[in-house]
C-alpha positions as CSV (number, residue, x, y, z in Angstrom):
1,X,164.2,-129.1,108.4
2,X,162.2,-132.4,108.3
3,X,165.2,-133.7,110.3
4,X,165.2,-131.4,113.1
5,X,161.5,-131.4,113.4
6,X,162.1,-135.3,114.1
7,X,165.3,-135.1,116.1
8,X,162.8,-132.5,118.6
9,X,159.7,-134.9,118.6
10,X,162.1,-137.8,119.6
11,X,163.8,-135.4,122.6
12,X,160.3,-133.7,124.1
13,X,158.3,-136.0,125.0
14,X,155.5,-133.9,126.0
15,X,154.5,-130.0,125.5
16,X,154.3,-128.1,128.4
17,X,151.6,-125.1,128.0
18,X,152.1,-121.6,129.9
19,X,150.2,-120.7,132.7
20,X,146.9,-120.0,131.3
21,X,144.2,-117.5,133.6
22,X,141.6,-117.7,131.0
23,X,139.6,-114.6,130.9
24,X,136.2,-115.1,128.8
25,X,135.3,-111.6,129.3
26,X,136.5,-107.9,128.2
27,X,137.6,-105.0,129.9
28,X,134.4,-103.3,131.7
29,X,133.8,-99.9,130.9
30,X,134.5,-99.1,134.5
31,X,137.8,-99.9,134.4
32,X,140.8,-98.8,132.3
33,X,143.2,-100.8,131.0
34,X,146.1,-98.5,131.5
35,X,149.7,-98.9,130.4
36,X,148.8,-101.9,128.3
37,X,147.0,-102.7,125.1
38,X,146.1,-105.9,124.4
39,X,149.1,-107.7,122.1
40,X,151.3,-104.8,122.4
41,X,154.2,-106.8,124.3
42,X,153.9,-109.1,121.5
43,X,155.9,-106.8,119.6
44,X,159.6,-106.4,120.2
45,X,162.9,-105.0,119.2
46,X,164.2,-108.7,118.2
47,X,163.4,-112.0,116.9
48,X,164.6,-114.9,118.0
49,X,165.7,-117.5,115.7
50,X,163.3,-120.6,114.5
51,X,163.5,-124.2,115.5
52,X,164.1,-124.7,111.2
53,X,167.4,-123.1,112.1
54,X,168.8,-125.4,114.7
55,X,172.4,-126.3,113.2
56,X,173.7,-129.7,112.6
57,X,175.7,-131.9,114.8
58,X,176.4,-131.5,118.6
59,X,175.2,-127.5,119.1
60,X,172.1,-128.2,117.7
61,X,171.7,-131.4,119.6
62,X,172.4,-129.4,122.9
63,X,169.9,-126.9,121.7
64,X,167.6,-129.2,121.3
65,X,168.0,-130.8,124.7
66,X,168.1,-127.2,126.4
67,X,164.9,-126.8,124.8
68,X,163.6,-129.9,125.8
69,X,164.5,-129.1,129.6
70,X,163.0,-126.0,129.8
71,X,159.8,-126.9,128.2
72,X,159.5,-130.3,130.5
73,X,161.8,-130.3,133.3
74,X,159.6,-132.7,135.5
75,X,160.4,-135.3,132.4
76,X,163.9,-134.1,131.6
77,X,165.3,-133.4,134.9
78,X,163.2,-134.9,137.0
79,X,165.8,-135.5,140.0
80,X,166.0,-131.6,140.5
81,X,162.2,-131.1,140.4
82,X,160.0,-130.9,143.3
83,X,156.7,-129.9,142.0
84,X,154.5,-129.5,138.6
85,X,156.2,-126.3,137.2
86,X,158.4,-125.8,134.2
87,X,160.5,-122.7,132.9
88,X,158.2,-122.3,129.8
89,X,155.6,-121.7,132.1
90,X,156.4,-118.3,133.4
91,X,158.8,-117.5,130.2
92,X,156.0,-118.3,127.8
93,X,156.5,-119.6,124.3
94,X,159.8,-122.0,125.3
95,X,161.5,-118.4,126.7
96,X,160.5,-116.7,123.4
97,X,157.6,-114.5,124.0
98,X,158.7,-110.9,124.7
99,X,156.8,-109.7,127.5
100,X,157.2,-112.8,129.5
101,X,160.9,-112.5,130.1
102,X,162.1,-114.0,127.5
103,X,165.2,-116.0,127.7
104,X,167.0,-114.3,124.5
105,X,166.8,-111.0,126.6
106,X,168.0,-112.5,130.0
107,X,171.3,-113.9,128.0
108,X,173.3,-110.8,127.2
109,X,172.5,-109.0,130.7
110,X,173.9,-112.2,132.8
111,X,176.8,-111.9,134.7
112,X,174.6,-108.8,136.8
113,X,174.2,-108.3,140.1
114,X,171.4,-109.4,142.4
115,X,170.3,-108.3,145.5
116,X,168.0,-111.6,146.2
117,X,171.0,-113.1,147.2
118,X,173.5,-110.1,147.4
119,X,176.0,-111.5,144.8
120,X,177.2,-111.3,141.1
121,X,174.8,-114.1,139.5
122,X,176.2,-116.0,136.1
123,X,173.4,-117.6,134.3
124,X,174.1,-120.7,136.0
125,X,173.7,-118.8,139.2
126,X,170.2,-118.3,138.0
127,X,169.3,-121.4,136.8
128,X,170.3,-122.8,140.0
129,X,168.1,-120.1,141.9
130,X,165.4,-121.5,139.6
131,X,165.0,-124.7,140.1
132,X,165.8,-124.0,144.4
133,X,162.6,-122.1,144.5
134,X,159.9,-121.9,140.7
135,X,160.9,-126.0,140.8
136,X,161.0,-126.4,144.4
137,X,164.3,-129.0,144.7
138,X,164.0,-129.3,148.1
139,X,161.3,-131.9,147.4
140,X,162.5,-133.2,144.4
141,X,164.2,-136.5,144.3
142,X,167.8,-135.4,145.3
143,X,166.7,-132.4,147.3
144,X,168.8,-130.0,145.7
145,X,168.9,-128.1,142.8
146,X,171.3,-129.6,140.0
147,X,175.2,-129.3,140.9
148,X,177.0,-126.7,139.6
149,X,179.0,-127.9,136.5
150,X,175.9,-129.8,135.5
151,X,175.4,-130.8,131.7
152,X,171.8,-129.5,132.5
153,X,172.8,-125.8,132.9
154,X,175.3,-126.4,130.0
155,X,172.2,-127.6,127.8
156,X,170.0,-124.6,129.0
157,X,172.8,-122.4,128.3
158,X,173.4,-123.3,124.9
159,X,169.6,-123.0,124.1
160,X,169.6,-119.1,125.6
161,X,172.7,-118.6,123.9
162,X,171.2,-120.0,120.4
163,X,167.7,-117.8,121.1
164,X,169.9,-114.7,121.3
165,X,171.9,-114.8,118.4
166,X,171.8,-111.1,117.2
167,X,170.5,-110.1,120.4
168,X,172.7,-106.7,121.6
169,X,174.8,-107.9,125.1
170,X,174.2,-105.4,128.1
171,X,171.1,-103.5,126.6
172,X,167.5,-103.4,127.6
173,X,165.6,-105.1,124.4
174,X,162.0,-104.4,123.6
175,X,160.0,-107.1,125.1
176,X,162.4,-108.1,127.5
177,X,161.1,-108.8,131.0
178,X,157.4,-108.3,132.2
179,X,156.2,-104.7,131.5
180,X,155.7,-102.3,134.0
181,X,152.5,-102.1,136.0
182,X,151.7,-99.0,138.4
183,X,149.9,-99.9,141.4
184,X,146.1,-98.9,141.4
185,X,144.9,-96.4,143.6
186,X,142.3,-99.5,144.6
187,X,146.0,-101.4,145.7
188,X,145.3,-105.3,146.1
189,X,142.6,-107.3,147.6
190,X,142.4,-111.5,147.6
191,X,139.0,-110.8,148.4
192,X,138.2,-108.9,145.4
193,X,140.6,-111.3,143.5
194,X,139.2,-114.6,144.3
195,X,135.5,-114.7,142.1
196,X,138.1,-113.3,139.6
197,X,140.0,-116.4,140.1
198,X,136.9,-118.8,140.0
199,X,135.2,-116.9,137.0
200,X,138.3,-116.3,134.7
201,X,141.1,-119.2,135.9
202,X,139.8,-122.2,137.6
203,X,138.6,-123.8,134.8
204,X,141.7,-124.8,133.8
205,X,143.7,-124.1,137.2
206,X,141.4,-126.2,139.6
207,X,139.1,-124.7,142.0
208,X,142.1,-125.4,144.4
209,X,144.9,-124.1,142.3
210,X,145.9,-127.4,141.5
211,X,146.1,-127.0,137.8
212,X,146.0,-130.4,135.3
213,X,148.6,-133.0,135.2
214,X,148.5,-135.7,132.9
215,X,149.6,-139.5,133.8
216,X,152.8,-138.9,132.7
217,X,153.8,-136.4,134.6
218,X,153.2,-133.6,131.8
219,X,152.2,-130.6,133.0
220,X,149.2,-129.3,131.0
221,X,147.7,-126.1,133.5
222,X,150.3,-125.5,136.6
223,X,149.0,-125.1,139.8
224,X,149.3,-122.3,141.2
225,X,149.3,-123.2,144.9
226,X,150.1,-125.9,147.2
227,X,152.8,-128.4,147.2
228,X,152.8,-128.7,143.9
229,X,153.7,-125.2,143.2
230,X,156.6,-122.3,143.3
231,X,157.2,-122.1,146.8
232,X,157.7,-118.7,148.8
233,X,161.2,-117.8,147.8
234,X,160.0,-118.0,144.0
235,X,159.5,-114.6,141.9
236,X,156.1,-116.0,141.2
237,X,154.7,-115.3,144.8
238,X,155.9,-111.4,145.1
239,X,151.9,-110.1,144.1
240,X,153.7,-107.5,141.8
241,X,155.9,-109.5,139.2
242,X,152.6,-112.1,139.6
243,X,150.3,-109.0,138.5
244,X,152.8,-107.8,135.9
245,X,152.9,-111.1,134.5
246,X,149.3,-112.1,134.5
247,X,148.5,-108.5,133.0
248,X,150.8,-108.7,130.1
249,X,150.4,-112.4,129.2
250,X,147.3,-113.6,130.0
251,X,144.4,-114.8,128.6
252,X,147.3,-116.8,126.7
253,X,145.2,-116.7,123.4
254,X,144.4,-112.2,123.7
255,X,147.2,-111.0,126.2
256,X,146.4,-107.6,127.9
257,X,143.2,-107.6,128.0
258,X,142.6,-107.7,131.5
259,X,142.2,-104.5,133.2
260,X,144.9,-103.5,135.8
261,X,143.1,-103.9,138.7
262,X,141.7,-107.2,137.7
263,X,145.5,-108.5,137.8
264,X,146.1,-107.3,141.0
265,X,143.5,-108.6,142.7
266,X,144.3,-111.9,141.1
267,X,148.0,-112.2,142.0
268,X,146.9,-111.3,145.2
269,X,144.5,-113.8,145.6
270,X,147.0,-116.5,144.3
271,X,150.0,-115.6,145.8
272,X,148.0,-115.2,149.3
273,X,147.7,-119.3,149.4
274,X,149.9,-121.2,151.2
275,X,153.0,-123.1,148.8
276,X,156.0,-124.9,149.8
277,X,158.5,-123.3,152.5
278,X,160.9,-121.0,151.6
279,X,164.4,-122.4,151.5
280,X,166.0,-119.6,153.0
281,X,164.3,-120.0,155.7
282,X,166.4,-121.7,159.0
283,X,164.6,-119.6,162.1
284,X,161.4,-118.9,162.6
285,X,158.9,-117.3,159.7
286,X,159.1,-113.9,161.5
287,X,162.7,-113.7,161.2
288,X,162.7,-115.1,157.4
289,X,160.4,-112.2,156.8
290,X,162.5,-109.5,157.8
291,X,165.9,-110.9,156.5
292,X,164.7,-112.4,152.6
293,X,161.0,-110.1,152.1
294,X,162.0,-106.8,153.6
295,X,159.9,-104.1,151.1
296,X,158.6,-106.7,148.9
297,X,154.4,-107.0,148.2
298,X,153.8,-110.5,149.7
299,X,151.7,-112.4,151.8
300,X,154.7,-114.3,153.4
301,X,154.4,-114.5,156.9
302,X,150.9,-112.5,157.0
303,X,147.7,-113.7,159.1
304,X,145.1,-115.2,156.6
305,X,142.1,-117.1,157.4
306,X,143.8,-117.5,160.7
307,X,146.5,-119.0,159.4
308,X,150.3,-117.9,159.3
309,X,151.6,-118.1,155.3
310,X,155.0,-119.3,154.8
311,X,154.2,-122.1,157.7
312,X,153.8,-124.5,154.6
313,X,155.9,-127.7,154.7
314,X,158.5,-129.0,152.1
315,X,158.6,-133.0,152.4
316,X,159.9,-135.0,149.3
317,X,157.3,-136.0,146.3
């Protein structure tokens, strides 16, 4: 054990923390916290195994490296990263935490079908789609997401794989995705959302969403905005899985606790900033918004503040 503990200090060079909206209050009586109670997605059908189990020899030193990746992707594949994100920022716990779409759920439910991109997705497929639009690779350093065939996508691979051993292939697992969350009969308001945001999130996201960065490039708090974030082709900015997430997962430290509407009107108010371009798009933001957001609950390509969303640009860091 002491040696693996070792072997993973020596890969990860930094911890990177989940998206934090910290919430100092409770629920107000005024509002019910419906469909949720507060650690019940903590709670799931399977448990993935612990880092004391990481075998010998080269699986475990892919593991490790997977892990590694995922948790610090700016560090550990930095060419194929255009902003401040990481995969364990959105799949919280290093793709452990059920509730958060946890990567030892994902794994036996890939090869599926998706309509994003109206194909049969392997994992690799979306890993790929991952780093194109939650790590932006259009601004990274090579402009493009990792090739396929990569020893990245191998690494990752082998970590999911490891996560899920025991995990039943082809069935819905307790915990796995982000929960359900009903729209309120109130819908969605930025307006309502944003003293949320500057009362419960931006003392650790920034006043401008930009979240804290340390020297090295670790990300401590993503930002949730602006160049440095998902852009608009990322899950991330569709206001429901933002609400679903925020609802089930945060205040990282008492989960759930927020009431419905309050995570609506937050992921509304984040996901109604502008963030890097889509990738998809080649015509004009109109167009885009017809062919790749038909039905979805976004801001792209909606009138705020008198500006056009989805108008941001996509240079390289």
């Amino acid at each position: 054990m002491a040696r693996i503990i070792g072997r993973i200090a020596l890969v990860i060079s930094g911890a990177v923390l989940a998206i934090v909206l910290v919430v100092v209050g409770v629920s107000r009586s005024d509002q019910a916290t419906t469909a949720f109670e507060a650690g019940a997605v903590t709670a799931a059908g399977f448990s993935p195994p612990e880092e004391s189990e990481i075998p010998e020899g080269p699986l475990g030193d892919a593991i490790i490296r997977g892990k590694a990746i995922f948790d610090n992707p700016g560090v550990n594949a930095a060419a194929y990263v255009g902003n401040s994100m990481a995969c364990s920022n959105c799949h919280l716990d290093s793709g452990r935490r059920a509730g958060s779409s946890p990567m030892w759920a994902a794994w036996g439910n890939y090869p599926q079908y998706r309509n994003k991109n109206k194909s049969i997705n392997t994992m690799e497929d979306r890993i790929m789609g991952c780093f194109r639009y939650s790590m932006n690779a259009p601004a990274s350093a090579s402009g493009v997401p990792p090739p396929a065939g990569s020893d990245i996508y191998r690494d990752l691979q082998t970590y999911f794989h490891w996560l899920a051993t025991g995990a039943p292939t082809g069935k819905d697992v307790v915990g796995s995705g982000y929960p359900a969350l009903e729209m309120t009969s109130a819908g969605y308001d930025p307006q309502r959302g944003a003293p949320l945001y500057d009362q419960y999130c931006s003392g650790c996201h920034g006043p401008e969403g930009q979240g804290a960065i340390k020297p090295d490039g670790t990300v401590v708090y993503p930002p949730l905005w602006g160049k440095e974030s998902y852009n608009w082709g990322a899950g991330m900015a569709r206001v429901d899985l933002a609400a679903r997430f925020i609802k089930a997962n945060m205040p990282f430290d008492n989960p759930g606790t927020l009431t419905s509407q309050d995570a609506w009107d937050i992921a509304a108010f984040v996901d109604s900033q502008e963030r890097p371009r889509d990738p998809r798009q080649t015509g004009s933001i109109e167009d885009n918004a017809k062919r790749s957001f038909a039905g979805q609950e976004t801001f792209y390509g909606k009138i705020v503040d008198g500006h056009q969303l989805g108008s941001g640009g996509n240079d390289a860091r």
